[in-house]
C-alpha positions in Angstrom: -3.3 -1.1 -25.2 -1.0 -4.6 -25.9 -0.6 -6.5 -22.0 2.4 -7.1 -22.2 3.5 -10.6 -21.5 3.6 -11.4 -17.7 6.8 -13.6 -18.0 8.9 -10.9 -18.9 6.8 -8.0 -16.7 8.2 -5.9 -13.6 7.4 -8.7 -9.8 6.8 -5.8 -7.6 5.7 -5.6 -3.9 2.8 -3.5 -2.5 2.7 -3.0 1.0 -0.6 -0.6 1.8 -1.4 0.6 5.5 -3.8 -1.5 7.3 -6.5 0.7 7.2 -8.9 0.7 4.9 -9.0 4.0 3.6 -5.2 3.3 2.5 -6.0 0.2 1.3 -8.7 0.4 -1.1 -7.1 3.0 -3.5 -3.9 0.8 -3.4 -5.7 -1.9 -4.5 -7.6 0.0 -7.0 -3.8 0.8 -8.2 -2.8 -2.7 -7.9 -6.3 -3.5 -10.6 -4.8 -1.1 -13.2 -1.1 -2.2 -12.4 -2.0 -6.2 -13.0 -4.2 -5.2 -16.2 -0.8 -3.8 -17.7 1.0 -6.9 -17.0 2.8 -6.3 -13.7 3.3 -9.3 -11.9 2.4 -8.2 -7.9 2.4 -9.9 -4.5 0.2 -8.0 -1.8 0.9 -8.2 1.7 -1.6 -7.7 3.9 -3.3 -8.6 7.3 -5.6 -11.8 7.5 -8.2 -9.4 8.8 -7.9 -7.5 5.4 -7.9 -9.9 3.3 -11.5 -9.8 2.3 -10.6 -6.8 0.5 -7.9 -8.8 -1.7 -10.5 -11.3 -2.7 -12.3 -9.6 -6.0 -8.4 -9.0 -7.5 -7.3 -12.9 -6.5 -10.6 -14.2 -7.9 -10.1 -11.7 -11.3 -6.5 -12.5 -12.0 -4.5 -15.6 -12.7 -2.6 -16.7 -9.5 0.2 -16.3 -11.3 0.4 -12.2 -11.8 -1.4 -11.9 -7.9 -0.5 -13.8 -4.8 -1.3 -12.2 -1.1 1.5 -12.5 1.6 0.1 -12.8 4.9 2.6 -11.9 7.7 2.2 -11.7 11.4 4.4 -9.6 13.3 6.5 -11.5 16.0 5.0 -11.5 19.4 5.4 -8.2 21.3 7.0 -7.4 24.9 4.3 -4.8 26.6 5.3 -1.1 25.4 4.6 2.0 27.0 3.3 2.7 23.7 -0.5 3.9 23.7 -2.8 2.3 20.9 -2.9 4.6 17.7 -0.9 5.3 15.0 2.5 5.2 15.7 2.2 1.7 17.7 0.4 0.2 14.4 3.2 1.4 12.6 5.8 0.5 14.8 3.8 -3.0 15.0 4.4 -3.1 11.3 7.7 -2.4 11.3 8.2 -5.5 13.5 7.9 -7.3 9.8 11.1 -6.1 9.0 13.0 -9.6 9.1 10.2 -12.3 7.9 9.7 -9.7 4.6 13.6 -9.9 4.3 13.4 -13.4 5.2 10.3 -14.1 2.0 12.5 -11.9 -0.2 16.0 -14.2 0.2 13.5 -17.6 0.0 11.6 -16.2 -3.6 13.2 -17.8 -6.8 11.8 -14.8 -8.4 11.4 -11.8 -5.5 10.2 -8.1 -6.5 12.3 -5.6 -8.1 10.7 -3.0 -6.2 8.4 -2.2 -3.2 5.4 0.4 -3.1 4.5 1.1 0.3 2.0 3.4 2.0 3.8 6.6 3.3 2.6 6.1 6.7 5.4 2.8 6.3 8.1 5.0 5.4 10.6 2.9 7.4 10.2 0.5 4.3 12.9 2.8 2.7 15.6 1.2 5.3 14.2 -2.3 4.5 14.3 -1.3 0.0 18.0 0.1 0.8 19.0 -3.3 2.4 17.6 -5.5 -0.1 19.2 -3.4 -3.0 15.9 -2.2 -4.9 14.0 0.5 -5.3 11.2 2.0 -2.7 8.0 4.1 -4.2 6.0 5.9 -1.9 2.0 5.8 -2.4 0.2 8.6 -1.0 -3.3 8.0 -0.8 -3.5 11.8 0.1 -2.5 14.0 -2.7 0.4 16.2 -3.7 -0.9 19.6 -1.5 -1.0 17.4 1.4 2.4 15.5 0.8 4.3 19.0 0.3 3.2 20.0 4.0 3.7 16.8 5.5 7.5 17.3 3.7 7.8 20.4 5.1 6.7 19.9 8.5 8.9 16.1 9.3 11.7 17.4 7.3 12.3 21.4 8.5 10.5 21.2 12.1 8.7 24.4 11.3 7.9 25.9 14.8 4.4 25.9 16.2 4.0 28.1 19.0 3.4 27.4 22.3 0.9 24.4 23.1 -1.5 26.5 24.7 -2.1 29.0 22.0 -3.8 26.8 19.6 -4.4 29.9 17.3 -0.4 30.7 16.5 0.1 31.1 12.8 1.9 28.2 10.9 3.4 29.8 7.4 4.6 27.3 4.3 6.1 30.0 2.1 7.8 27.1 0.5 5.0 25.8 -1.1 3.1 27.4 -4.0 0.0 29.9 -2.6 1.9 30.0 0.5 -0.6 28.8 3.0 -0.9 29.3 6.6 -2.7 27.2 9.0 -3.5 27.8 13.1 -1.8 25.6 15.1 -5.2 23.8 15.8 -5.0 22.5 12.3 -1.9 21.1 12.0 -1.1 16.6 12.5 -1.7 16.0 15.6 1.2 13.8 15.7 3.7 16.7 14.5 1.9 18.7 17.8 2.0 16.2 20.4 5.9 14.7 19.6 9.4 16.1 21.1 12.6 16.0 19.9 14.4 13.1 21.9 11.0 10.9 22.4 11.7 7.4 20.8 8.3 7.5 19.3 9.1 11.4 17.9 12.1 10.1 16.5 10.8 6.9 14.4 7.6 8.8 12.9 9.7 11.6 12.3 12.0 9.1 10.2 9.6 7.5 8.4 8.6 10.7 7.6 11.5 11.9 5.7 12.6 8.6 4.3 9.8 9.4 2.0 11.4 12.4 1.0 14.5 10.0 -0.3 12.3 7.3 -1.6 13.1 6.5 -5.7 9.6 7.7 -6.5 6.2 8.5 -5.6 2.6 8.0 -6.7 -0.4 9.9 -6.1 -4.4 9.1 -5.9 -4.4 12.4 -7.8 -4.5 13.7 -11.3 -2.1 16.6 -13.0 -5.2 18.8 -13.6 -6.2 19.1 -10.2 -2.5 19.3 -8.3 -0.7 20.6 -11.0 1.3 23.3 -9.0 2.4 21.1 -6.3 3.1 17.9 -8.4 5.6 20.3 -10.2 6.5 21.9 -6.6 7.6 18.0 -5.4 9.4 17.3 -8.3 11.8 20.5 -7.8 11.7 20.0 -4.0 12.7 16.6 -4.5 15.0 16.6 -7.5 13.7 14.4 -9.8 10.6 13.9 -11.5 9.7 10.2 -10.5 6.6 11.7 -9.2 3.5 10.1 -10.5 0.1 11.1 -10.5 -2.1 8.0 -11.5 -5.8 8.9 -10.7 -8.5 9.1 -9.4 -8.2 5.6 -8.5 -12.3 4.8 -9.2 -14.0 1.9 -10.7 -14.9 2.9 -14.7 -18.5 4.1 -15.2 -19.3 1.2 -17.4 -18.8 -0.6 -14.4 -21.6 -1.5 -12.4 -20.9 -4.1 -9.7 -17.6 -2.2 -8.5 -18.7 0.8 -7.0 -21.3 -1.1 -5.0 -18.9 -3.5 -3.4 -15.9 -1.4 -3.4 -14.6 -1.5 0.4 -17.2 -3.9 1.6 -20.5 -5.1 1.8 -23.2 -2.3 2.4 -25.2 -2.2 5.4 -28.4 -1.5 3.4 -29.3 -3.6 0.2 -27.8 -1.2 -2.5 -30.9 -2.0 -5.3 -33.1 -0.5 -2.7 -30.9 2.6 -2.2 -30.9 3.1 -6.2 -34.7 2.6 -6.2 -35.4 5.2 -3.3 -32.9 7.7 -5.7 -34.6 6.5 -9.0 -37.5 8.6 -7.3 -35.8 11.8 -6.8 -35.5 14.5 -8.8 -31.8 15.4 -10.7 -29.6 17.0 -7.8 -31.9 17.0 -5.5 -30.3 14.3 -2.7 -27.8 15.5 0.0 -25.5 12.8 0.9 -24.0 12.8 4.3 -20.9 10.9 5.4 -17.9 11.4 7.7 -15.8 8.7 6.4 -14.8 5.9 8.3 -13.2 7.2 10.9 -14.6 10.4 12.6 -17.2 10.2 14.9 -19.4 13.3 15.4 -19.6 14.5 18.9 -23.7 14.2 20.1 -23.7 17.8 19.8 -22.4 18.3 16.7 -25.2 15.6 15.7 -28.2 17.3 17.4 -27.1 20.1 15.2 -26.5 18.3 11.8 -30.3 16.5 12.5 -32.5 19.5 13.1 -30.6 21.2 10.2 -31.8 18.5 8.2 -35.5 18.3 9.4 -35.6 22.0 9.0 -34.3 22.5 5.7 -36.6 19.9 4.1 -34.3 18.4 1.6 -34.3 14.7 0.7 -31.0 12.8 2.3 -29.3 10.0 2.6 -27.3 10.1 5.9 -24.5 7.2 6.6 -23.3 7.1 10.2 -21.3 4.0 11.8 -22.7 1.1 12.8 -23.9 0.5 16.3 -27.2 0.7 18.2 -27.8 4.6 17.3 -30.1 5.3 19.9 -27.9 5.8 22.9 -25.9 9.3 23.1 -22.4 9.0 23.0 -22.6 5.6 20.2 -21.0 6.3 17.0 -24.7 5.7 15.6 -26.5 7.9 17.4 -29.4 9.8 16.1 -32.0 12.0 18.5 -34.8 10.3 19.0 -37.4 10.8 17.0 -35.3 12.4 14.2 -36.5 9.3 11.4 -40.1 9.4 12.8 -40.0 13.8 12.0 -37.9 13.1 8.5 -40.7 11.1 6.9 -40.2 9.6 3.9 -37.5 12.5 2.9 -34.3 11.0 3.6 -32.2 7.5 4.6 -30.8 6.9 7.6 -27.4 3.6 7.1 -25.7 2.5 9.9 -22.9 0.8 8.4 -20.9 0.7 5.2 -22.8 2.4 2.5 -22.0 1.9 -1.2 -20.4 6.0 -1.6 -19.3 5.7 -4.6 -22.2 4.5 -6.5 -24.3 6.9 -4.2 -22.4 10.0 -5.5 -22.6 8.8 -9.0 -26.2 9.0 -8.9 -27.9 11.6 -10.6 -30.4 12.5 -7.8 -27.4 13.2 -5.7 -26.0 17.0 -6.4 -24.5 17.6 -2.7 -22.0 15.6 -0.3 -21.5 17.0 3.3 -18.1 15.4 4.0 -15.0 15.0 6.1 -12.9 16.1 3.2 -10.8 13.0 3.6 -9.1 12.1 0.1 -10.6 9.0 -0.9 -14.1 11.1 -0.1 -12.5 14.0 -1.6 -12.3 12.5 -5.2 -15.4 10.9 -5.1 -17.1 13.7 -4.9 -15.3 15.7 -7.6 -15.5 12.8 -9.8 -19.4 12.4 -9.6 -19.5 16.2 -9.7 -21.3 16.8 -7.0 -21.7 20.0 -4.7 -19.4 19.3 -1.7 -19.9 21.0 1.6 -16.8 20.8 3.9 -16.7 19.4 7.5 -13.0 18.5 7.8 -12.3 16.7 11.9 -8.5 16.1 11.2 -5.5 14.5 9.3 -5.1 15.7 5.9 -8.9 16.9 5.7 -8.0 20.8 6.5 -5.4 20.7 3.5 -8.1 19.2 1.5 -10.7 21.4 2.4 -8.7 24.3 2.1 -7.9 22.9 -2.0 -11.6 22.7 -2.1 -12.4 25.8 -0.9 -10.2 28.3 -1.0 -8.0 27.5 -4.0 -10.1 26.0 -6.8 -13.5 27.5 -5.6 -15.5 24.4 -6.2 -17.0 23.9 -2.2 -18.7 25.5 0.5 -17.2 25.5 3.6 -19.8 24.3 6.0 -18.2 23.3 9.7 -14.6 22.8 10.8 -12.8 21.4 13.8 -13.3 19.2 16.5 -15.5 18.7 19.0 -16.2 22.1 20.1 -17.4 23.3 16.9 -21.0 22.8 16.1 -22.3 25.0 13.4 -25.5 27.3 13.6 -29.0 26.0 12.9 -30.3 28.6 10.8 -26.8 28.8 8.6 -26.4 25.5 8.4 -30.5 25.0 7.3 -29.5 27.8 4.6 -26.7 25.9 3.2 -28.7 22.4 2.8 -31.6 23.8 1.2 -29.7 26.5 -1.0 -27.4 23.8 -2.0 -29.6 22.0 -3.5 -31.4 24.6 -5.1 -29.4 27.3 -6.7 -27.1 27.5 -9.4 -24.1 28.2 -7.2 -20.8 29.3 -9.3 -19.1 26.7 -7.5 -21.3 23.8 -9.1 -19.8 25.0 -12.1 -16.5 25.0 -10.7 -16.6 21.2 -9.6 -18.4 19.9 -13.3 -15.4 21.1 -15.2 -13.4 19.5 -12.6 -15.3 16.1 -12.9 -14.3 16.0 -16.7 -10.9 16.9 -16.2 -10.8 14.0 -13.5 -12.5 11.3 -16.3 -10.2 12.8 -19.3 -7.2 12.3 -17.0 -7.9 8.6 -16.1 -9.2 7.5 -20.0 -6.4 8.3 -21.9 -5.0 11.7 -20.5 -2.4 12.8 -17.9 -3.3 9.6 -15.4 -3.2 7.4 -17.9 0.4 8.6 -19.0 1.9 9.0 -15.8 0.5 5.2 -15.3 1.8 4.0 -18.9 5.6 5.8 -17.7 5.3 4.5 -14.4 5.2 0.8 -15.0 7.9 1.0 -17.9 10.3 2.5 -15.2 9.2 -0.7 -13.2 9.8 -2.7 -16.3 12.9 -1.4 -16.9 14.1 -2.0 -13.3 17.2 -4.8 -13.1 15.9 -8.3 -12.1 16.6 -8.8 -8.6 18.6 -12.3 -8.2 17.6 -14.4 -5.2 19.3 -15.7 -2.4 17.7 -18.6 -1.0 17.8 -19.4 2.6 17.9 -22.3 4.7 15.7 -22.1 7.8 
């Protein structure tokens, strides 16, 4: 396609959640955004910055410029460190962001924010342009997360962790324990101050102009159609999977960081494997597996006898209790069948490679479409968040993963089922396999030239179309 000329293109905003699972497939939105002639300024932390750096040093500093904003300095807060007191530490920025906006001779004619900033809604409404919401979940998880902040479904009692949630709202009607629903929504009352400003966030992104998903029409279809009748309109985008092209081959080595093992040696260990014949293990980078639940994961490895490649987070690994920990002896036992990375690995180009034909994963989203996009066997292990809903997609609904694990930390699955799974996985023809191939081509047709592409093409001539947003400069 033409790029249009930048000139005469949509200045937008982009505002992603300092984390950088939220990140990443923002900026992989911002790439395609800039290569259609959008004109963007990114704010983001100093600390996150490094992640910026390929799009600043790939685009002219005229169509990309960071904003780097620290909130004012804080009073203590009973607030405890999490979540809600990152977000309400973001919200902080509400006056210097007003303040950039007034100053810029040309400011954005819209913001897209993370949904976990929905108070960016208040701050669109007071400049007098639009606010899209980005969900780096997808469109199953944003209907229950509607839902729940919006109607206040009721929950049961606290200590019965197995009462029966219902979403007869939302298509297939699904149900979920009380175990297994946000945390947040759990712990929260009506009345607490911290309740009460997640809670609006929540459903200011029910009444936000738009939103876009990290999802594509073929996989969601039923509730991307459900949010557009829930929410009247039908500003509801589905852009991706937001992935580096195949023909590209530096991207999904350095996407999200530097790896913690040299990535040419990790594609010469595969080289030597056989098609489909690699399990790749990774929780994300978040969850931390109890010492348990890793006991359990190692011998059900050793016993299974399948070749691996196991990612776990950095740190010494040989103390229990440290996020890296592995049992002694376990890499000694293993021999020469599998790869133990403590650090960022390079997951993306991993799962695209054709000895790997099974993920054991979190189910988070980013993780999620990895896997489906590489087409690889996925067995699910979902800790939290939106990984349940995902899992449940997965497993349940489109019949392309095994369910492996679930819960926290006092679920550890069973050797000898677990030791089935691995080495079956890898070696039958499981209807399932099937099941995830078809979806891998539906995920490639929907980003090179099909329903992505589209949805992307329609979203940035809405943002074109958008009224030019005249500046007020300000005086300090």
């Amino acid at each position: 396609m033409s790029t249009p000329d930048c000139a005469k293109s949509a200045h937008i905003l982009v505002y992603p959640f300092p984390s950088s699972g939220h990140i990443i497939p923002l900026l992989d939105l911002t790439s395609l955004l800039l290569t259609r002639g959008l004109n963007v300024t990114v704010l983001i932390s100093a600390n996150h910055l490094p992640l910026l750096e390929p799009l600043l040093s790939t685009h002219a500093s005229t169509t990309i410029q960071p904003l780097i904003l620290s909130p004012p300095e804080q009073t203590p807060t009973s607030l405890p460190a999490g979540l809600v007191s990152q977000i309400r530490r973001d919200a902080e920025l509400y006056a210097p962001i007003l303040h950039w906006f007034k100053s810029h001779p040309s400011p954005p004619v819209a913001i897209l924010s993370d949904f976990f900033l929905g108070w960016t809604h208040n701050l669109a409404a007071d400049l007098g342009i639009p606010r899209l919401v980005f969900w780096p979940s997808g469109a199953f998880t944003a209907s229950l997360e509607n839902h729940l902040w919006r109607d206040l479904p009721k929950i049961g009692e606290p200590t019965d962790e197995n009462f029966t949630i219902s979403f007869p709202q939302i298509p297939n009607s699904p149900t979920y324990p009380r175990w297994q629903i946000s945390r947040h929504f759990r712990a929260f009352k009506e009345g607490d101050l911290d309740y009460e400003f997640f809670r609006d966030g929540m459903v200011a992104n029910t009444k936000s102009w738009g939103l876009v998903f990290n999802s594509f029409t073929e996989l969601e279809r039923d509730y991307i159609d459900h949010l557009k009748r829930d929410l009247g309109h039908n500003r509801v985008w589905a852009v991706g999977p937001l992935l580096p092209p195949l023909d590209d081959v530096a991207g999904p080595a350095n996407r999200g960081g530097s790896s913690s093992a040299p990535t040419h040696e990790l594609m010469e260990w595969l080289d030597s494997k056989p098609d489909d014949s690699v399990v790749y293990i990774c929780f994300g980078s978040r969850v931390v597996l109890t010492s348990k639940q890793v006991e359990g994961l190692a011998a059900a490895i050793e016993c299974s006898g399948v070749h691996f490649i196991w990612c776990v987070k950095a740190g010494k690994g040989n103390v229990e209790g440290d996020a890296a920990f592995i049992p002694d002896g376990f890499e000694d036992h293993v021999g020469g069948r599998g790869l133990v990375i403590r650090g960022w690995a390079p997951q993306v180009a991993i799962l695209r490679h054709r000895a790997v034909g099974v993920f054991v994963t979190h189910c988070g989203w980013n993780s999620t479409l990895e896997g489906l996009a590489a087409g690889v066997l996925m067995l699910t292990w979902p800790r939290g968040a939106d990984q349940f809903n995902n899992a449940k997609l997965l497993v349940d609904q489109l019949d392309v993963a095994i369910r492996a694990c679930e819960g926290g930390e006092q679920n550890v699955p069973k050797l000898d089922e677990l030791t089935g799974l691995l080495a079956e996985s890898v070696a039958g023809n499981r209807v399932e396999r099937d099941g995830v191939m078809r979806l891998r081509e539906a995920a490639w047709n929907a980003a090179n030239g099909g329903s992505s592409t589209r949805d992307l093409d329609e979203l940035v001539k809405e943002l074109n179309s958008l009224p030019l947003t005249r500046s007020v400069v300000t005086s300090d």
